[in-house]
N, C-alpha and C positions, 0 to 999 in steps of 0.2 A: 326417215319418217315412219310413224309406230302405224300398225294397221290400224288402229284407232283413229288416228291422225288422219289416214288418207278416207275414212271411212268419213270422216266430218264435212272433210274438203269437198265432198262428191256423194254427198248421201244419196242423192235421186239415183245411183249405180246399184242400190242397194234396195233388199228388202227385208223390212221389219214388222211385217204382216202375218201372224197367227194365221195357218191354216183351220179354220173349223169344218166340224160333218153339217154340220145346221142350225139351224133355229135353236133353241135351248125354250123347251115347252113346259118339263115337268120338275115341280117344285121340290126345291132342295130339303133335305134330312136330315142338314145339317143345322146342330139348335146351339145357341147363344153365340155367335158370329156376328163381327163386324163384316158385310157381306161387300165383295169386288164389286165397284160399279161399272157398268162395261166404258166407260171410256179413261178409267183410270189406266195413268201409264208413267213409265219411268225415265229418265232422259239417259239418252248412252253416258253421258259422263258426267261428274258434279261438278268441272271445272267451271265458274260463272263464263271466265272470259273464252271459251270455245262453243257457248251457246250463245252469248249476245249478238253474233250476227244472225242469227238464226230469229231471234227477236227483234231486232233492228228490220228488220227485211218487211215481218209481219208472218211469216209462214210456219207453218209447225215444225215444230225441234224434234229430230232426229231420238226416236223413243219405243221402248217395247210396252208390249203389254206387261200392265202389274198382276203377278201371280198370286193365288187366293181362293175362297170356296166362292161361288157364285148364289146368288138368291132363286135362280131358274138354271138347270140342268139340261145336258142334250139327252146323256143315258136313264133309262129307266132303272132304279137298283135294284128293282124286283128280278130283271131277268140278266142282268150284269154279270159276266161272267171273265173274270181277270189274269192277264198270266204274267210273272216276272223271270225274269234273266241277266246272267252277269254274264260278260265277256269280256277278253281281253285276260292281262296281268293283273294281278293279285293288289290289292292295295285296302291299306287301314279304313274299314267301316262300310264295307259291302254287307255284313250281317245287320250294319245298325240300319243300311239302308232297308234289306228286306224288311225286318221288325217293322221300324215305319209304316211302308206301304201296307201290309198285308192288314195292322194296326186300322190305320185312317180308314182305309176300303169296308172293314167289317164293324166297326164302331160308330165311322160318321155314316158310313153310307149303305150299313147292312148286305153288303156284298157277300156271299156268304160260297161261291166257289172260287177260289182264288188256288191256282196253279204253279208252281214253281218249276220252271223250264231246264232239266240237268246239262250242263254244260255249253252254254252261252247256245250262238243258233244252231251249233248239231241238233240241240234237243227238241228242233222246229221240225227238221228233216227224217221222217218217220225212218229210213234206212238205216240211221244210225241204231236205233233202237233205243234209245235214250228216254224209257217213259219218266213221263212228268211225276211231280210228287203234289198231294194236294197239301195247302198251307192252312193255318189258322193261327188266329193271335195265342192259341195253350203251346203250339209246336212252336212260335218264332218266341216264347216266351225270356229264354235267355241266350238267344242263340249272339246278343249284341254281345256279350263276356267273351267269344272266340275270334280270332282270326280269319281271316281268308274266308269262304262263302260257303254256307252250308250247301248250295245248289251248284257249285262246281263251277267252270270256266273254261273256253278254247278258245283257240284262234283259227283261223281260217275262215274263208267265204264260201256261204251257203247259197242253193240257188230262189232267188227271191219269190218267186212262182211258187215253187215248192213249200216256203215257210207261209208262203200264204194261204195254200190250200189246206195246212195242217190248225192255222187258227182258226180258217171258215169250220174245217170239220168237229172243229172243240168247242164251236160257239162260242170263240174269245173276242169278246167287244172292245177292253182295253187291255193294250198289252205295254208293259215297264220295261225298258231296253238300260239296263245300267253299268257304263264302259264308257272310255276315250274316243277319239277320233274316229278309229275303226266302228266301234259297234255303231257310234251314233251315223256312222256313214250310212253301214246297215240296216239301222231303223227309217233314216229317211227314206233307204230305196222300197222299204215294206209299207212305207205309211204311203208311198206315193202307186205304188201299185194298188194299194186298197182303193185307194181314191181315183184310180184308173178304171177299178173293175165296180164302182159306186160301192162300195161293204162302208158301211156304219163300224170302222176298228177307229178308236184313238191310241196315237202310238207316241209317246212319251219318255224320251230321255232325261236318267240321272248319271248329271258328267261325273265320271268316274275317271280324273287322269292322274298322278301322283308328282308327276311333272308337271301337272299346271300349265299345262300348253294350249289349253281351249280358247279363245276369244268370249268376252263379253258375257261371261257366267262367274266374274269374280274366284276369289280361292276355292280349289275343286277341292271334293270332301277327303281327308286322308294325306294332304299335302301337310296341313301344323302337325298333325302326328309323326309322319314321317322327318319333318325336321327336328322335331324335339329327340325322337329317335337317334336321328345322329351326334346327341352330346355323348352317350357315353362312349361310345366308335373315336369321339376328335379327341375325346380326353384320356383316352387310354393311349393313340396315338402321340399325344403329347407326354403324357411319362414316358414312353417308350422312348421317345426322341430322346425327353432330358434325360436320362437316365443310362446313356450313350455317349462314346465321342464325338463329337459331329455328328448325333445324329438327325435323323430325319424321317419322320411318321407320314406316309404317303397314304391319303385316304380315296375310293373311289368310290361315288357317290351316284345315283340315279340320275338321268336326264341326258335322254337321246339328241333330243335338238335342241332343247333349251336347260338352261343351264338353275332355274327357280331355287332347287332343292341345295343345290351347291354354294349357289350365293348364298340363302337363307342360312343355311345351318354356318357358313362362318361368322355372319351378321351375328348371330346367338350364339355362336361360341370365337370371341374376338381372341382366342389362342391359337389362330388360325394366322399362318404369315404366309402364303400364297393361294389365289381360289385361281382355279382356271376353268371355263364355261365354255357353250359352243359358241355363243354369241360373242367374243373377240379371242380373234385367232392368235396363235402367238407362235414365236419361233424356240428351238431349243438353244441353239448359237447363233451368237453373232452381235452387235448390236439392239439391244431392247431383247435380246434370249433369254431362255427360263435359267440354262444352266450357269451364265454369269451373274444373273441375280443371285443366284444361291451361293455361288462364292463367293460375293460381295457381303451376303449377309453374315457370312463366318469369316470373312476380313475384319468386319467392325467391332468384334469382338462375340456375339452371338454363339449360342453354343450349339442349337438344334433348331429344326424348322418342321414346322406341319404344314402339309401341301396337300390342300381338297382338292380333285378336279372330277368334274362330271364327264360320265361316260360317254358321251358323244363329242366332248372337247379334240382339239387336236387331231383332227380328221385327217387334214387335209398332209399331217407328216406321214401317214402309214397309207397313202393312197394306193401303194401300187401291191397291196393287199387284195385275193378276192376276194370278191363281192360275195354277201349270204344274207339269204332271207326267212324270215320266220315263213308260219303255214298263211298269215293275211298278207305277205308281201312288200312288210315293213323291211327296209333295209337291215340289218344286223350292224349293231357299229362296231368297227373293229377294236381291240382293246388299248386302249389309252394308259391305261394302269398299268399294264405288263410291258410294256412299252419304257414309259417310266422308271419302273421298278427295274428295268435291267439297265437303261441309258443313263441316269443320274450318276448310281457307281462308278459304271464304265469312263464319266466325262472326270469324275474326281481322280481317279487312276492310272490318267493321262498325265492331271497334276502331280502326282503324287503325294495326295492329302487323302489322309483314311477317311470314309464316312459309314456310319451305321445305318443301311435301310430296312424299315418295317413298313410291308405294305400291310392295310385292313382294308377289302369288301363286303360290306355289307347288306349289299344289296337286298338279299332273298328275305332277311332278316328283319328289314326295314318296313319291308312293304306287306309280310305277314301276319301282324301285330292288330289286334283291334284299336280302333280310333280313341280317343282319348280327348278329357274337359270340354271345351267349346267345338271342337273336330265333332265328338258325337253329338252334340247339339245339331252345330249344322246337318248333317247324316239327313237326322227326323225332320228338321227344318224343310229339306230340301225332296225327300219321301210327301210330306204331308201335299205342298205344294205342287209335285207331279200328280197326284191322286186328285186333285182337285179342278186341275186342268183339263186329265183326262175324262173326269166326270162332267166338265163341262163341255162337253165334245172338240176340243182343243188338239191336233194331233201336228205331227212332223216338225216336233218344236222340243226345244229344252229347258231345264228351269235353271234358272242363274242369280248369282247373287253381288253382284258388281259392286253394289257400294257400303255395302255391309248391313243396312239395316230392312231394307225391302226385296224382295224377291221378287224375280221378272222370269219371263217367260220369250225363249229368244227361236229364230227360227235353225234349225240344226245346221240349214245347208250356210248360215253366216258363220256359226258357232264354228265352225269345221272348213270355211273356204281358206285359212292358212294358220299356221302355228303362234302361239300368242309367244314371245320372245323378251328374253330381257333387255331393257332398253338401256344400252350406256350410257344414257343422255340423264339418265333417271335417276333419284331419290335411293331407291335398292343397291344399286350400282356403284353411285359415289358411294355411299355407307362401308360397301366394300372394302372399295379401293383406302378408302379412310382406314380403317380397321384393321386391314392388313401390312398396310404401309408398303404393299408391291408394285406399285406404280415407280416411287421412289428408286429403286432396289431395281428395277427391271427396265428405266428410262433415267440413270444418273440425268444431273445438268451436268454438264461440260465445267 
């Protein structure tokens, strides 16, 4: 069962309630707008038959607030005073997103000091030394045309006290937190100590994952880009295979716990004859093993194979591996691809069947690229929409975009209570398995 699933099953477990600072008093600046009415909302899923009990019953469907400019405002934009920050890994369209915000703040809503925080929340913690830089729409003018973040990025945990006392002393009313899991854990702990110590801060996340591992915020911004990214990585691995005796182009792909980016990019590139994910384990020998599917596949006559797998795939072979952690405490997954890359060979050598292997990672490569067609769309889509929320005094929430066409507003601590996963049961999934024809190959019939 998909956390979706058990989230319907049991919505009353759950909370889908917008924190606000108050009342929303002073009118909005923003001019020719169809303007949010406060009880427009969006349903968790479009599926009809997982809402009709929910109708049938009489009681309200399982729903976020719909994201948008409001017609009354909590902040004053006279004395508004803004800060943005990226954290975490590096991924396509963190420039489009600053652009955005800094954009909508000083255009719609005349905000006119807006802050950009150097490297994610050190540059909260005055020790670091990390002074801020100020922004304006002339300085984010083309910063969308570059990679990676003009404001820099880290990892590790800040002490939340501290980041607070640093935004009370900046007079920062709304602050933009834009990262995965981690940062967003970190804004919620900031926006809930404001609201501990009563400060009027709205603190507002843009999900930044590349993995798409968020719950209930739709494709995260930077995820199409990175898949389309990896055509020319599978296709150059695919000459390389045919272009070899038996060979074999081993690509290693992003995706610590969920496997999005791996599936997707063989879905769009169907020159792909085996995808391997974190979400179904598999063995290397024996019965349903990777390394007899591969010589089944050069049985049939076949000449080369290209084999994706995401880098958190296949854990559970290399366990007795130590453990490593980055500076926030994410686990480190051990390498999958080098692994691969040395045991494929190894297992044909046994046979005594030559094979040619070329591994490509491309990781760093993938995820440093500016966003690109509908990816930077969304970016701004999803900037505009956190600026709007925060002006409506909207905090410890994220903007998501689940069914493609409206934007919702989700609470972080749901967004982040566990990792959104590929469903085997799913649409994505079988495509896979279709496309590749590994299921066949790695499960004969008898």
């Amino acid at each position: 069962m998909t956390f979706l699933q058990r989230v319907l099953a049991h919505p009353e477990s759950y909370n889908f309630q917008i924190a606000t600072l108050g009342p929303c008093q002073v009118n909005s600046p923003v001019r020719n707008r169809a303007f949010v009415g406060l009880n427009e909302r969006c349903a968790l899923t479009s599926d009809v038959a997982s809402l009709m009990p929910f109708a049938t019953a009489g009681g309200p469907v399982p729903s976020f607030e719909k994201a948008g400019p409001h017609a009354r405002i909590f902040h004053d934009q006279a004395w508004s005073r803004a800060a943005i920050l990226t954290a975490g890994g590096l991924c396509p369209g963190l420039n489009h997103v600053i652009k955005g915000l800094v954009e909508i703040l000083a255009t719609e809503y005349n905000v006119r000091t807006i802050y950009g925080i150097r490297y994610g929340y050190r540059g909260l913690v005055a020790q670091h030394g990390c002074s801020p830089i100020l922004l304006d729409p002339d300085s984010v003018d083309a910063i969308h045309e570059r990679g990676g973040t003009i404001l820099g990025s880290s990892r590790g945990n800040q002490q939340v006290s501290e980041m607070v006392e640093t935004l009370t002393r900046m007079n920062i009313n709304l602050l933009f937190c834009i990262g995965g899991d981690g940062t967003l854990r970190g804004a919620r702990a900031i926006a809930e100590e404001c609201l501990r110590r009563k400060l009027a801060i709205s603190v507002v996340g843009v999900p930044k994952t590349i993995d798409n591992d968020l719950n209930f915020i739709g494709n995260s911004f930077g995820f199409a880009t990175a898949v389309a990214e990896t055509s020319a990585i599978i296709q150059s691995a695919h000459m390389e295979a045919k272009g070899a005796y038996n060979g074999i182009g081993l690509v290693k792909l992003m995706g610590r716990d969920s496997g999005f980016i791996a599936a997707s990019a063989a879905l769009a590139n169907p020159i792909v004859n085996f995808c391997l994910i974190p979400e179904s384990p598999f063995t290397l020998e024996g019965p349903g093993g990777l390394f007899p599917a591969l010589a089944r596949r050069f049985a049939v006559g076949k000449d080369h194979v290209v084999l994706v797998v995401a880098e958190g795939a296949g854990q559970e072979l290399i366990a007795a591996e130590a453990e490593r952690r980055d500076a926030s405490g994410n686990v480190l997954k051990k390498d999958i691809g080098e692994l691969l890359r040395q045991a494929i060979p190894a297992y044909f050598a046994t046979r005594q069947t030559e094979v040619s292997m070329k591994y490509f990672d491309p990781s760093y490569s993938i995820r440093s690229v500016p966003a690109k067609g509908t990816d930077a769309i969304h970016c701004y889509l999803l900037a505009r929409n956190a600026v709007h929320a925060a002006m409506a005094g909207r905090t410890n929430c994220v903007v998501g975009n689940q069914h493609g066409a409206t934007y919702s507003l989700v609470p972080i601590e749901l967004a982040t209570m566990e990792r959104q996963k590929v469903d085997l049961d799913g649409d994505l999934w079988k495509a896979v398995l279709d496309a590749t024809g590994q299921d066949r190959l790695m499960n004969p019939e008898p």
